[in-house]
LOMI-908264 format. One record per residue (C-alpha): residue number from 1; x, y, z. Coordinates in Angstrom, 2 decimals. Each point is the difference from the previous one (the first is absolute). Example, Ala and Ser with C-alpha at 12.3 -4.5 7.8 and 13.67 -1.06 7.14 Angstrom:
# residues 2
1:12.30:-4.50:7.80
2:1.37:3.44:-0.66
This chain:
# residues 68
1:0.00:0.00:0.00
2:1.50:3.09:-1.26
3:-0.97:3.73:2.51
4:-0.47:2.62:-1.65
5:2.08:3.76:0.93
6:-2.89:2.37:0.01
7:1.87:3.85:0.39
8:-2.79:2.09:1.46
9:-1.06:3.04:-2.19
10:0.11:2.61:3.15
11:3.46:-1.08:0.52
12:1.00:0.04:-3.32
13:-1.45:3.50:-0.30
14:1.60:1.41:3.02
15:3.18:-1.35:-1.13
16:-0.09:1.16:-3.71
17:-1.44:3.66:1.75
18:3.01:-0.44:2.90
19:2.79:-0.50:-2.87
20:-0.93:2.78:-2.03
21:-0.43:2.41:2.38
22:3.75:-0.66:1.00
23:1.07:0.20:-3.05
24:-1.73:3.35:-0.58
25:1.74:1.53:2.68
26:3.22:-1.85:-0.66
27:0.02:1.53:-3.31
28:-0.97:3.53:1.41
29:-3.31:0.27:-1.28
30:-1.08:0.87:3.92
31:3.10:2.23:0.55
32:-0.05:1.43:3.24
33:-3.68:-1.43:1.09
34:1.55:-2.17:2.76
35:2.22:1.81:1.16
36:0.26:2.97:2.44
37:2.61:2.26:0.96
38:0.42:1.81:3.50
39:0.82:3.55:-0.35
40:0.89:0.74:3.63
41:2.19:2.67:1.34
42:1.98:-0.48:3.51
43:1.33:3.48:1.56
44:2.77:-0.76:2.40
45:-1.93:1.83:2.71
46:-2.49:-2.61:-0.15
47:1.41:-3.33:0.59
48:0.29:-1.18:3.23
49:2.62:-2.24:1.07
50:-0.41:-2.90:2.42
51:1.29:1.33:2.78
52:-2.21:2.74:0.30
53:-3.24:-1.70:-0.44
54:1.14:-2.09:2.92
55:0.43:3.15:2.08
56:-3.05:1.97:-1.21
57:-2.30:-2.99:1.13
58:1.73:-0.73:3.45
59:-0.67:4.34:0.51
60:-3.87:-1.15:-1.10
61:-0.25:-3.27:2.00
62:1.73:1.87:3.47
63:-2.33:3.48:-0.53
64:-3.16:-2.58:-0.34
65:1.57:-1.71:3.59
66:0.34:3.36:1.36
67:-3.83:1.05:-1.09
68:-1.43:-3.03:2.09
């Protein structure tokens, strides 16, 4: 007795759909679409090193101890 190898037609589908949509954007047909690009600025003022968020939230945890 011989089995048949039945392929599904919704996965066939999504695989034909799958491959060409790669391909698409392979070939830069979706330039740009999937990506994103971070346009941040950091001022040297502004960062904060370790060592002084550790001291600006002992200050904040020993002024809440003092409150109570």
């Amino acid at each position: 007795m011989q089995t048949s190898r039945h392929i599904s037609f919704a996965i066939l589908t999504f695989t034909i759909l799958a491959a060409g949509a790669l391909l698409l954007e392979h070939t830069g047909f979706f330039a740009g679409a999937f990506r994103t690009e971070i346009l941040a600025r950091v001022d040297a003022g502004v960062v904060v090193s370790v060592g002084e968020a550790v001291t600006a939230r002992n200050v904040n945890a020993s002024d809440k101890a003092s409150v109570r």
